[in-house]
Gaussian input, Z-matrix of N, CA and C with variables (Angstrom, degrees):
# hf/3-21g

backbone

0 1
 N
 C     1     B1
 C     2     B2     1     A1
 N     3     B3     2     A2     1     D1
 C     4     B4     3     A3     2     D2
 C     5     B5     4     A4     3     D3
 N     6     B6     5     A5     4     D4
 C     7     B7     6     A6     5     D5
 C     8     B8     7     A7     6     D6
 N     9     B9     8     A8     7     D7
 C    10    B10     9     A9     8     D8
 C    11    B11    10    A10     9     D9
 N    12    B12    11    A11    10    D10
 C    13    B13    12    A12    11    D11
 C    14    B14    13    A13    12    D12
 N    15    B15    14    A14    13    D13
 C    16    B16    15    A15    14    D14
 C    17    B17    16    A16    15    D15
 N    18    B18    17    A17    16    D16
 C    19    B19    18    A18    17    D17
 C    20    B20    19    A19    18    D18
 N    21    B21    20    A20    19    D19
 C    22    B22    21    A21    20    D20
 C    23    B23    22    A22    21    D21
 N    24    B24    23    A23    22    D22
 C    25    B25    24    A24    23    D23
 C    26    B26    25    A25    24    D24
 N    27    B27    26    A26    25    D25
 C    28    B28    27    A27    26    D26
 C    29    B29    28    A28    27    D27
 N    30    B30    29    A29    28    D28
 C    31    B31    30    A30    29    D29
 C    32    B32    31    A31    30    D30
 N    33    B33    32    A32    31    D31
 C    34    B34    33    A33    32    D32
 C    35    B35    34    A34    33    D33
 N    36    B36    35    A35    34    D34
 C    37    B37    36    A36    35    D35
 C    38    B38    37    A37    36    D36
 N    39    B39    38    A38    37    D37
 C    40    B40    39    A39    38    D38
 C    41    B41    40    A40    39    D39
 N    42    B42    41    A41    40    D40
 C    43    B43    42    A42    41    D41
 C    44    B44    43    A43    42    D42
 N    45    B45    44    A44    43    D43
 C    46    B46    45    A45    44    D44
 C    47    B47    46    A46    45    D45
 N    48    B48    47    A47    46    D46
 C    49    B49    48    A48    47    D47
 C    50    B50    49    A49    48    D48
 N    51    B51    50    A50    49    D49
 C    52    B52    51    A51    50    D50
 C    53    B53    52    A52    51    D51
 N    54    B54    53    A53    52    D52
 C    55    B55    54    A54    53    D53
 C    56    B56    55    A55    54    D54
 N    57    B57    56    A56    55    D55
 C    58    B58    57    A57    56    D56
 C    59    B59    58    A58    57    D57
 N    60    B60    59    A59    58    D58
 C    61    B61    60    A60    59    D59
 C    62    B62    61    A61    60    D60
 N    63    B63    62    A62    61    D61
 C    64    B64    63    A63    62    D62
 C    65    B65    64    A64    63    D63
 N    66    B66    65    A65    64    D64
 C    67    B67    66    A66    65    D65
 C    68    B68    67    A67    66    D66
 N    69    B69    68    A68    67    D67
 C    70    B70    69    A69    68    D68
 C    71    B71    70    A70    69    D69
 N    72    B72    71    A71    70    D70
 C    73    B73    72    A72    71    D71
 C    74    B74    73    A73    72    D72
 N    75    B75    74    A74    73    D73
 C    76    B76    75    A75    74    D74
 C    77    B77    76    A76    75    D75
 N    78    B78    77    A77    76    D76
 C    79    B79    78    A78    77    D77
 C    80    B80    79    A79    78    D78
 N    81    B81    80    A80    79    D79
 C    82    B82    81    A81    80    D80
 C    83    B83    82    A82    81    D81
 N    84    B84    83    A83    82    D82
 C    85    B85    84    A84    83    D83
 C    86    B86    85    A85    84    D84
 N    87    B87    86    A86    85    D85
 C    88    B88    87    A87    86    D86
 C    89    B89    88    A88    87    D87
 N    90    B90    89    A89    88    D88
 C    91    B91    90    A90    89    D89
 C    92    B92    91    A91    90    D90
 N    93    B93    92    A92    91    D91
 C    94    B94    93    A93    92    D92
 C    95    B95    94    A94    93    D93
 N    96    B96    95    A95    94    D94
 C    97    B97    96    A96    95    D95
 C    98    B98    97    A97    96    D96
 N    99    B99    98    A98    97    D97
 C   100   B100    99    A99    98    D98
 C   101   B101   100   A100    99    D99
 N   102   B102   101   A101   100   D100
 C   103   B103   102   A102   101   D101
 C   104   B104   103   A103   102   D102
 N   105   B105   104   A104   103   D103
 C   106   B106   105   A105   104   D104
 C   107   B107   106   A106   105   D105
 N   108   B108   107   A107   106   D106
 C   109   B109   108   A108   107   D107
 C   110   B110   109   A109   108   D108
 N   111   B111   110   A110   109   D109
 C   112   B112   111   A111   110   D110
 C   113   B113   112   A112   111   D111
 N   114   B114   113   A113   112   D112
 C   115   B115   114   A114   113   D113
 C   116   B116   115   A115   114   D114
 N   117   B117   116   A116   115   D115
 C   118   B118   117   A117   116   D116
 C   119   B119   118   A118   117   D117
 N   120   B120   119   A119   118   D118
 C   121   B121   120   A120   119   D119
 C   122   B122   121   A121   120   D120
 N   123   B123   122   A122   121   D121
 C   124   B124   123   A123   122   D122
 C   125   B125   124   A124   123   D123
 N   126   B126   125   A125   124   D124
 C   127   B127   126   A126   125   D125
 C   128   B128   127   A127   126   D126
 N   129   B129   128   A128   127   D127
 C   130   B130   129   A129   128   D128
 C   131   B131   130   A130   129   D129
 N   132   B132   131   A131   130   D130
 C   133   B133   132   A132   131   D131
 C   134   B134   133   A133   132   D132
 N   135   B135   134   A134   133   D133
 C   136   B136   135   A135   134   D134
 C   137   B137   136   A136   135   D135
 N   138   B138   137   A137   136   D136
 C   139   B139   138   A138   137   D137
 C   140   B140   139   A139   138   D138
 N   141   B141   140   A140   139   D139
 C   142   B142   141   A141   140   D140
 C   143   B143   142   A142   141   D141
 N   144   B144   143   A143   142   D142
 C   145   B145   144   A144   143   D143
 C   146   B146   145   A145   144   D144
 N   147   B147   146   A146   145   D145
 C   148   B148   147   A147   146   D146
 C   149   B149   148   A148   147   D147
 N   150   B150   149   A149   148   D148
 C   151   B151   150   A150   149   D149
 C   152   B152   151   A151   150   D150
 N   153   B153   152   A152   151   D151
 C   154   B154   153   A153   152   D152
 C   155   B155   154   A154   153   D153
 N   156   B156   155   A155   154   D154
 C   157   B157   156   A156   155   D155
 C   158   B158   157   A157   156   D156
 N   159   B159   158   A158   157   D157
 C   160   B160   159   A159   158   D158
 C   161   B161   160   A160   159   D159
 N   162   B162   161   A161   160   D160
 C   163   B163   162   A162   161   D161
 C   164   B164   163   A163   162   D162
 N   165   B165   164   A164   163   D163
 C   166   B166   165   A165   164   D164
 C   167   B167   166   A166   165   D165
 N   168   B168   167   A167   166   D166
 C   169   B169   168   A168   167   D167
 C   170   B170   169   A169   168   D168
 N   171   B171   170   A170   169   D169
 C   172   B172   171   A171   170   D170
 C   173   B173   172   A172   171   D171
 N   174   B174   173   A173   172   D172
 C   175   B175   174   A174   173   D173
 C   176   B176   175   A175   174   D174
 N   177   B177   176   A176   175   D175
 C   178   B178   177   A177   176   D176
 C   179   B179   178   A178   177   D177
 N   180   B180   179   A179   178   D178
 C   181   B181   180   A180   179   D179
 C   182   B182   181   A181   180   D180
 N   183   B183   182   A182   181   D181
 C   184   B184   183   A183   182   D182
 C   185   B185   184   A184   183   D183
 N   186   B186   185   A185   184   D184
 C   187   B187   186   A186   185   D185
 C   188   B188   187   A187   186   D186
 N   189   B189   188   A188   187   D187
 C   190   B190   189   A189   188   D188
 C   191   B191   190   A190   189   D189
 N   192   B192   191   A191   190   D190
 C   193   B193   192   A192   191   D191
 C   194   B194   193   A193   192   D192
 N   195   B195   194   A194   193   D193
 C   196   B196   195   A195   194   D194
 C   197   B197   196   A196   195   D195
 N   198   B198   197   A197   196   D196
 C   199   B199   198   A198   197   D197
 C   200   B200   199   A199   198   D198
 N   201   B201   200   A200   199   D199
 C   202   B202   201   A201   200   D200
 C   203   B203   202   A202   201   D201
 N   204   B204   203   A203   202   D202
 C   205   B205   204   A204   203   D203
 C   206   B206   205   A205   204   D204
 N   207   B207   206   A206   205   D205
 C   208   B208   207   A207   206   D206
 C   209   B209   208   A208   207   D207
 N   210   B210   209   A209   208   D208
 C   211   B211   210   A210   209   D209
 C   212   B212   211   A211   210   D210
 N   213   B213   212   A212   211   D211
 C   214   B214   213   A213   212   D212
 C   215   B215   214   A214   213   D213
 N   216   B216   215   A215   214   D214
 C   217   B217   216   A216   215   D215
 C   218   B218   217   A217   216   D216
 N   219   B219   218   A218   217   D217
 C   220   B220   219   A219   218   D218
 C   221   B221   220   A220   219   D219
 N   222   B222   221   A221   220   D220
 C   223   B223   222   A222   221   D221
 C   224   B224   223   A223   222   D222
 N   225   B225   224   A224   223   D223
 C   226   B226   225   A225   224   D224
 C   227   B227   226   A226   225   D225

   B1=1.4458
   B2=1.5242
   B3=1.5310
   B4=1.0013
   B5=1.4230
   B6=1.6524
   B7=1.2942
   B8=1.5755
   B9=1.4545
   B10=1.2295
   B11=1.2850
   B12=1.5404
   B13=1.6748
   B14=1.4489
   B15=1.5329
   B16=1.3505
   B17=1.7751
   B18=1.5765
   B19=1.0484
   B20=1.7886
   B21=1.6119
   B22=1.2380
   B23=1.6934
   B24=1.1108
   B25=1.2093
   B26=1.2107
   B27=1.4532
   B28=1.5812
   B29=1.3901
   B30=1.6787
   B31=1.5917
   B32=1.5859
   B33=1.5596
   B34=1.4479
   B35=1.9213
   B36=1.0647
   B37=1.6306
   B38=1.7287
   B39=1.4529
   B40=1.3957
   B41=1.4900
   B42=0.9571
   B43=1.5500
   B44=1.5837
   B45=1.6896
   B46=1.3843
   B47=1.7004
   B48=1.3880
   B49=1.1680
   B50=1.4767
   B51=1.3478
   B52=1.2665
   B53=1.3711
   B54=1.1519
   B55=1.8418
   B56=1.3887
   B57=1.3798
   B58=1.5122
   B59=1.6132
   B60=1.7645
   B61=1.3737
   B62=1.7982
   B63=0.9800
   B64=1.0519
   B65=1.5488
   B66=1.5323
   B67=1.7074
   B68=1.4114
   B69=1.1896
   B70=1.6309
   B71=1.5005
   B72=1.3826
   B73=1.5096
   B74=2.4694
   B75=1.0653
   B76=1.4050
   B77=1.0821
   B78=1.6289
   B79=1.4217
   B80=2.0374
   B81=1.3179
   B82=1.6091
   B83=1.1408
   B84=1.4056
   B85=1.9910
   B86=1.5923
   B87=1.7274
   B88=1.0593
   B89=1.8213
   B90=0.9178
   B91=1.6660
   B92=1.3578
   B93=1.3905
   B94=1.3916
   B95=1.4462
   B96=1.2022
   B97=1.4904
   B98=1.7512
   B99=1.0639
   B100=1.6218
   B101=1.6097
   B102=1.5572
   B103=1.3337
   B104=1.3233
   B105=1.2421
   B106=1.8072
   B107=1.0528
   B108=1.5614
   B109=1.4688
   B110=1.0629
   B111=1.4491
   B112=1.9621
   B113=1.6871
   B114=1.3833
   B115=1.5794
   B116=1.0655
   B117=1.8663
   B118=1.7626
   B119=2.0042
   B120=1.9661
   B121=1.2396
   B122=0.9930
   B123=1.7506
   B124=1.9195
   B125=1.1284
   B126=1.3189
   B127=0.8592
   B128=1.7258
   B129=1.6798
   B130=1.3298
   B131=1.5546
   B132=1.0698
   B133=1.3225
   B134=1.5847
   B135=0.9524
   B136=2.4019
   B137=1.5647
   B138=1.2340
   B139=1.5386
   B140=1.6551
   B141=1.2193
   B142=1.3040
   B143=1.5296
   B144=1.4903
   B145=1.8065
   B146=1.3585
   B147=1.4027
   B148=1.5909
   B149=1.6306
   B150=1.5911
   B151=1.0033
   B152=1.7372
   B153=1.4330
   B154=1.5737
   B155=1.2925
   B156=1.2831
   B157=1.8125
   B158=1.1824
   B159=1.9301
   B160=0.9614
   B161=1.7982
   B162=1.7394
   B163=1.5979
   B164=1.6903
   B165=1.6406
   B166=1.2552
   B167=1.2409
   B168=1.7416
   B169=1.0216
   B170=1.2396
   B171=1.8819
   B172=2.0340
   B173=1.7840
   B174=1.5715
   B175=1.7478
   B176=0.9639
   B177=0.9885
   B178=1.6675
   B179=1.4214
   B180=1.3950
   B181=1.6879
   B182=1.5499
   B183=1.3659
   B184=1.3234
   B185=1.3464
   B186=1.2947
   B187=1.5710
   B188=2.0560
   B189=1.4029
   B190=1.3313
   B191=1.3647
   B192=1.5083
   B193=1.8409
   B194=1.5698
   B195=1.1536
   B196=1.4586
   B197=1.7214
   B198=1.4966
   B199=1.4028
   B200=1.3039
   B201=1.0590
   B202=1.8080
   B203=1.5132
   B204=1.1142
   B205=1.4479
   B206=1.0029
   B207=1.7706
   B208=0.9781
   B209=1.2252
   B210=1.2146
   B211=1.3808
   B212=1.9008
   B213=0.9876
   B214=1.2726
   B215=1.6461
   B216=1.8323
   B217=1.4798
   B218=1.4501
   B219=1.4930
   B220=1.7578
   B221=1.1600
   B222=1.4070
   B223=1.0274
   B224=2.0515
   B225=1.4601
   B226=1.1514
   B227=1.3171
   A1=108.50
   A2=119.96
   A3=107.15
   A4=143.13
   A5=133.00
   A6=101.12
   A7=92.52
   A8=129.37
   A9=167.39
   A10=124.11
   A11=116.24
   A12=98.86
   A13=102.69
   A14=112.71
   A15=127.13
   A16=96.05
   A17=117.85
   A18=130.41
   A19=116.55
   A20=106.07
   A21=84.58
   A22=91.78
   A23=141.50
   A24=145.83
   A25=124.50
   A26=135.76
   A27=150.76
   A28=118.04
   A29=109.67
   A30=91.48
   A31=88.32
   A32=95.49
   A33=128.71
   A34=93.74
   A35=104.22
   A36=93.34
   A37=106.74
   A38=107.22
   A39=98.91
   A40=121.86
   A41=136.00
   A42=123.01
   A43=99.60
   A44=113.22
   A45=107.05
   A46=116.30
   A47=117.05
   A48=120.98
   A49=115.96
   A50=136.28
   A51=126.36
   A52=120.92
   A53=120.15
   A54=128.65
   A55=100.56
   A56=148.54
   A57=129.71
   A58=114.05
   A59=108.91
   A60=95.97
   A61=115.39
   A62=119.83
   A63=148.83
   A64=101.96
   A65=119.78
   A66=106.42
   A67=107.39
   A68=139.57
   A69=120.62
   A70=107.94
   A71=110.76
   A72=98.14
   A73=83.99
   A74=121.25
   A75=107.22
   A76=130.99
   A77=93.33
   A78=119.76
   A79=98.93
   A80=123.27
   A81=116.15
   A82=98.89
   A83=134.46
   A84=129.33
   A85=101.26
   A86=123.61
   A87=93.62
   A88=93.64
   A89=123.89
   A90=114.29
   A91=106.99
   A92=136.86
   A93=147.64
   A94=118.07
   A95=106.87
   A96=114.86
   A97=98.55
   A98=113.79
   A99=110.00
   A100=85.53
   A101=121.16
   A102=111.61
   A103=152.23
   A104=93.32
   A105=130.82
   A106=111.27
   A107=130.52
   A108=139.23
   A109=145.50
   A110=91.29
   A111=105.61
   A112=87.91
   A113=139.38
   A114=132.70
   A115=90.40
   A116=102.84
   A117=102.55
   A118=77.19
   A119=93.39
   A120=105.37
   A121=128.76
   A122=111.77
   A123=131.28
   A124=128.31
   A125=128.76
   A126=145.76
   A127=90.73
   A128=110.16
   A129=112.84
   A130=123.67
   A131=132.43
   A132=144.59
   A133=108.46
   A134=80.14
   A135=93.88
   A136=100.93
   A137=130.56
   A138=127.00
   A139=102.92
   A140=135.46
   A141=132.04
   A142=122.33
   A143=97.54
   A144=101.27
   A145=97.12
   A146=109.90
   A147=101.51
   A148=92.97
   A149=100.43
   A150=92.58
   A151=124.02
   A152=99.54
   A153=135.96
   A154=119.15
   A155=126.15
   A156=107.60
   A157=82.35
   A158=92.75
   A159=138.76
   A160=132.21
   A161=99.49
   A162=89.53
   A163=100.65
   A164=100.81
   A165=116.12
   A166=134.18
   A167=144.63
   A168=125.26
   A169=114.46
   A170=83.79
   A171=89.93
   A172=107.55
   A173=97.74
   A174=85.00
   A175=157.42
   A176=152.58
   A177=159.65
   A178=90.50
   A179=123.45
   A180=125.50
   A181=90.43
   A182=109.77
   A183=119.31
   A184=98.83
   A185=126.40
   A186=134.49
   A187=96.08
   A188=111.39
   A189=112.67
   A190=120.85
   A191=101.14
   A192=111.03
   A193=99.07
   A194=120.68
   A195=108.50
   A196=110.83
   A197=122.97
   A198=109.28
   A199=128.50
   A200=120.01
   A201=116.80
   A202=114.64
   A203=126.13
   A204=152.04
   A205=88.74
   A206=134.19
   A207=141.66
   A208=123.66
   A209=139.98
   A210=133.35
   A211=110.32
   A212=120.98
   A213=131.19
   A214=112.49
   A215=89.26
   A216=97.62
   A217=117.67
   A218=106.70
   A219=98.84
   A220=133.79
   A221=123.06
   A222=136.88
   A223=103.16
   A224=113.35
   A225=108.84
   A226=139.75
   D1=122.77
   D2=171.53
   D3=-88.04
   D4=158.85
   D5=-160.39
   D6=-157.21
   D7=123.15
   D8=103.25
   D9=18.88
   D10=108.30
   D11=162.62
   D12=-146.68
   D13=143.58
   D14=-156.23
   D15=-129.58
   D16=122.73
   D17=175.87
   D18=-101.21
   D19=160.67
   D20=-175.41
   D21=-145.85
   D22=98.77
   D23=170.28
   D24=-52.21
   D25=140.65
   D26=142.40
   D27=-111.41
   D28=118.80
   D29=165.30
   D30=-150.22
   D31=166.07
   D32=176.12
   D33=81.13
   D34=46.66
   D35=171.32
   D36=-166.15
   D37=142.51
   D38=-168.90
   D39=-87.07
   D40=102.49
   D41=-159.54
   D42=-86.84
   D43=145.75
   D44=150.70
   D45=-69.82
   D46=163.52
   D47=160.27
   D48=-56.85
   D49=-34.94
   D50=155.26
   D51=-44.06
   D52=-65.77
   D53=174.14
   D54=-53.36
   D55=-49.34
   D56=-175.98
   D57=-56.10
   D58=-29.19
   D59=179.91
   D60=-98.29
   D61=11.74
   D62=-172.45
   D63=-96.19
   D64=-67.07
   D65=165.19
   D66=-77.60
   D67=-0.14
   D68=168.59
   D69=-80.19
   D70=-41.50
   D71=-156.72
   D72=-77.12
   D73=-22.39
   D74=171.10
   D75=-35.89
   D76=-66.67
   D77=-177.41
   D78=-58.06
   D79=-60.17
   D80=178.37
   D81=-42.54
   D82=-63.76
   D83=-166.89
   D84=-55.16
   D85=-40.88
   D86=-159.41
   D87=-87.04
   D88=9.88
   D89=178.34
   D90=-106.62
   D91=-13.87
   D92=130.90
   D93=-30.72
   D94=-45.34
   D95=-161.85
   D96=-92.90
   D97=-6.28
   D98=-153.02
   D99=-110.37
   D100=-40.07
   D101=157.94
   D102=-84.52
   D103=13.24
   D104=178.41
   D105=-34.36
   D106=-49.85
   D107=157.14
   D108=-45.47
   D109=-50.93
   D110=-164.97
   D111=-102.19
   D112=12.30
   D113=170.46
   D114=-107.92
   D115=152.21
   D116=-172.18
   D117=-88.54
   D118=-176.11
   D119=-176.62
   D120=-93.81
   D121=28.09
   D122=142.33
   D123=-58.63
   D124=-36.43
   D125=-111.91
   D126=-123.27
   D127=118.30
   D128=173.77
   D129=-110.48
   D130=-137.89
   D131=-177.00
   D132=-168.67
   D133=140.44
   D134=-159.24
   D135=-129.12
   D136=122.78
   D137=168.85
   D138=-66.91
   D139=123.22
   D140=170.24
   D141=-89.68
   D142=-38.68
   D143=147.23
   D144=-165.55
   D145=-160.26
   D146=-163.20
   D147=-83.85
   D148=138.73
   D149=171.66
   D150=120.16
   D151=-40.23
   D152=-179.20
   D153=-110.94
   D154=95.26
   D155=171.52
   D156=-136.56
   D157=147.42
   D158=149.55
   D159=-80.56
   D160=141.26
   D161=-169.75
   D162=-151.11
   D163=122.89
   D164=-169.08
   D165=-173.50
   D166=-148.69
   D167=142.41
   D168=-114.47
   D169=146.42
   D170=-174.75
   D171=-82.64
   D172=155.40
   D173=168.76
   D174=-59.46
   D175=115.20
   D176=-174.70
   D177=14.34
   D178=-79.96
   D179=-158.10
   D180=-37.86
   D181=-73.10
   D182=-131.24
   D183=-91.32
   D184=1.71
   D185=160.29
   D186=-63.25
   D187=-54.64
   D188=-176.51
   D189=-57.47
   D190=-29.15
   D191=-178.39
   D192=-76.86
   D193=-47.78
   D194=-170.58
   D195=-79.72
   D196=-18.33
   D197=144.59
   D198=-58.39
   D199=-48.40
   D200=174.78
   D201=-53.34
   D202=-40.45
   D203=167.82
   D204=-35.91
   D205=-103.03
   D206=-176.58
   D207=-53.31
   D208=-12.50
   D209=148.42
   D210=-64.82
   D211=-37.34
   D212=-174.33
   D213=-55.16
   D214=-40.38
   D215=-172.52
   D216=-83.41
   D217=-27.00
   D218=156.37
   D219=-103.66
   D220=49.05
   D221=152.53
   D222=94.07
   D223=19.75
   D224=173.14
   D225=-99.70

């Protein structure tokens, strides 16, 4: 399976810790968004820590846990 990693640099500028997660989670939407197509429509995006996300499909089990999850959460 192949697998991808896309960096995104800042330098010479002081970021707050607010603003670092603020361009990470960007930069994930805009690389989310850029694979919007070519990912089937399983396929999510997960913060792994700040800074790091992951984007894909989760496994069978835990594809089912995070449906129940979300059924749970609206009242289903």
């Amino acid at each position: 399976m192949a697998t991808h990693q896309f960096r995104f640099a800042v330098s010479d500028v002081e970021l707050s810790p607010e603003q670092i997660e603020r361009i990470g989670q960007a930069v994930a939407q805009a690389g989310a968004l850029a694979l919007a197509d070519m990912t089937p429509e399983r396929a999510i995006s997960v913060q792994v820590k700040p800074g790091i996300w992951w984007r894909g499909i989760p496994a069978p089990d835990l594809h089912k846990q995070l449906e129940a999850f979300a059924a749970k959460q609206i009242g289903r």
